[in-house]
C-alpha positions in Angstrom: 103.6 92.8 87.6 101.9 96.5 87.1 103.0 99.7 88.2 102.5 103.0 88.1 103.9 106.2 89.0 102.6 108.7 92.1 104.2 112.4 91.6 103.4 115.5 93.4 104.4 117.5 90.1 105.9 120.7 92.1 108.0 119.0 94.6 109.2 116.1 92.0 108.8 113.8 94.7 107.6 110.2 93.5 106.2 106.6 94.1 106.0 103.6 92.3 103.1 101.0 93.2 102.2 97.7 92.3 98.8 96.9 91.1 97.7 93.6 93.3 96.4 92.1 90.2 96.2 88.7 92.3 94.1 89.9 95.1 91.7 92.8 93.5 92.1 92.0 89.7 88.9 93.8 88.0 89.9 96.7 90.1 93.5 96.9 89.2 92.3 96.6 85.6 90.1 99.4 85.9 92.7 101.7 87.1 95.2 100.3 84.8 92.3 101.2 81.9 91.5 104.8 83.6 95.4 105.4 83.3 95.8 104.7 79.8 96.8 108.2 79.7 98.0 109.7 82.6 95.8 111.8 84.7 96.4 114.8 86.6 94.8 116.1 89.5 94.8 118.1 92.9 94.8 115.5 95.7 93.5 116.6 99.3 93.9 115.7 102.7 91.2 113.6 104.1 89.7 114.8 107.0 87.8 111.2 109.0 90.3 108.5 107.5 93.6 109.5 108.8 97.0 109.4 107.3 95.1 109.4 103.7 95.1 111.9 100.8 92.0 111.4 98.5 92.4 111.7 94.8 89.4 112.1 92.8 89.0 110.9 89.5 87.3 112.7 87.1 83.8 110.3 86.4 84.3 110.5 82.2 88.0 108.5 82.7 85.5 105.3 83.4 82.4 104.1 82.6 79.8 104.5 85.3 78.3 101.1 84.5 81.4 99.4 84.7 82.7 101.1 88.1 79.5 100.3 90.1 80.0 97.1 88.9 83.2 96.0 91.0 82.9 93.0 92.9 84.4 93.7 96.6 87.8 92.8 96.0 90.9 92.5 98.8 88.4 94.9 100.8 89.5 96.8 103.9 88.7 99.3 106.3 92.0 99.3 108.1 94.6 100.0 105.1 98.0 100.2 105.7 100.9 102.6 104.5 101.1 102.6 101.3 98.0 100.9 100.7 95.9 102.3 97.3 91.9 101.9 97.6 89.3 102.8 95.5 85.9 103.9 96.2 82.8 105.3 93.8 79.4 106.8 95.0 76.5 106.8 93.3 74.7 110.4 92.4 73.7 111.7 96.2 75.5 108.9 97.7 78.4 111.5 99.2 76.8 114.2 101.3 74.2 114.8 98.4 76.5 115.4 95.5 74.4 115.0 92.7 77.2 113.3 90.0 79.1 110.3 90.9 82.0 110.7 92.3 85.4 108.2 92.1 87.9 108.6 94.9 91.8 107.2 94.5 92.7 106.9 98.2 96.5 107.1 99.1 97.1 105.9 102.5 100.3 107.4 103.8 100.8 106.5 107.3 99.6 103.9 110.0 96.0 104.3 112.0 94.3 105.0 109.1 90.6 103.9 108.8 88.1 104.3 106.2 85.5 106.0 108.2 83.6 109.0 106.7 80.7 110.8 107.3 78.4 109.0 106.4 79.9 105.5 107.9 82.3 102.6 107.3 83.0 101.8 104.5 84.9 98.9 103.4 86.8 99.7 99.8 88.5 98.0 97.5 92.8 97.6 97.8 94.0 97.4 95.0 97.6 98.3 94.9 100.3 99.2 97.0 103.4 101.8 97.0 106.5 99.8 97.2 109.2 102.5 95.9 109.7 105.4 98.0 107.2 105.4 100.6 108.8 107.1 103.2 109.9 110.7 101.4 106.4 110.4 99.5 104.4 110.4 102.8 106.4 113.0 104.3 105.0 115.1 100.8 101.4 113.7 101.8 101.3 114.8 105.0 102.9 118.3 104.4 99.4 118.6 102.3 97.5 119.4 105.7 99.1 122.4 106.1 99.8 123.2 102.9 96.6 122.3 101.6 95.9 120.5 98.2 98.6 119.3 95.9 98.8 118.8 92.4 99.5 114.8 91.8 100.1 112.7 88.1 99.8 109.4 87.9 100.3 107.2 85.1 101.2 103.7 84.3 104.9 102.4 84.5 105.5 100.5 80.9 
């Protein structure tokens, strides 16, 4: 079984999560690729989905062929706490953004939805946080009044 490590580096406050290599495996082998080294980034509150901060993943940690090539895999619009879902959009797909963008969604806390501007949107699940859910969330939602926070994440070997 995979897992990697959540941290909000300033607080110190971290997650493990299991990589539902069963149920969503050429998605949990992507991240597991992306996270060869580990990545760093400032996650932000989402604003339509909920209890969800939203990660995004720089596009040159995968290969844009190989992301809009995921099957739908354990997809959901309804994730639960805990749940870890990935997303990509095409060039102009998100609110006119001309790159691509990839989005790491951490779902924190119950009624969450993935609902966004421009729709539904069922994503891929393709891990969950199994260690330390409870104290991480707390961190997550401190980030809507707190604003973004810087997050690492990186595989557990």
């Amino acid at each position: 079984m995979r897992k990697i490590r959540l941290t909000f580096v300033e607080e110190g406050i971290t997650a493990i999560a299991v990589l539902l290599d069963d149920k969503a495996p050429e998605t949990a082998q992507l991240i597991w690729d992306i996270l060869e080294t580990p990545m760093e980034n400032k996650a932000i509150h989402a604003m339509y989905t909920g209890r969800e901060l939203s990660f995004g993943v720089p596009v040159e940690r995968a290969e844009e062929a190989r992301v809009f090539e995921l099957p739908p895999e354990n997809v959901t619009m309804f994730p639960l706490p805990g749940a870890l879902i990935w997303n990509a959009y095409s060039p102009y797909q998100w609110l006119g953004t001309p790159n691509s963008v990839y989005d790491f969604g951490i779902f924190y806390g119950p009624e969450a939805r993935i609902f966004l501007p421009t729709g539904w949107r069922p994503s891929n699940h393709f891990g969950d946080i199994v260690e330390n859910l409870e104290e991480f969330a707390a961190c997550c939602a401190r980030c809507q009044r707190e604003g973004m926070k810087l997050i690492r994440i990186e595989r557990v070997e």
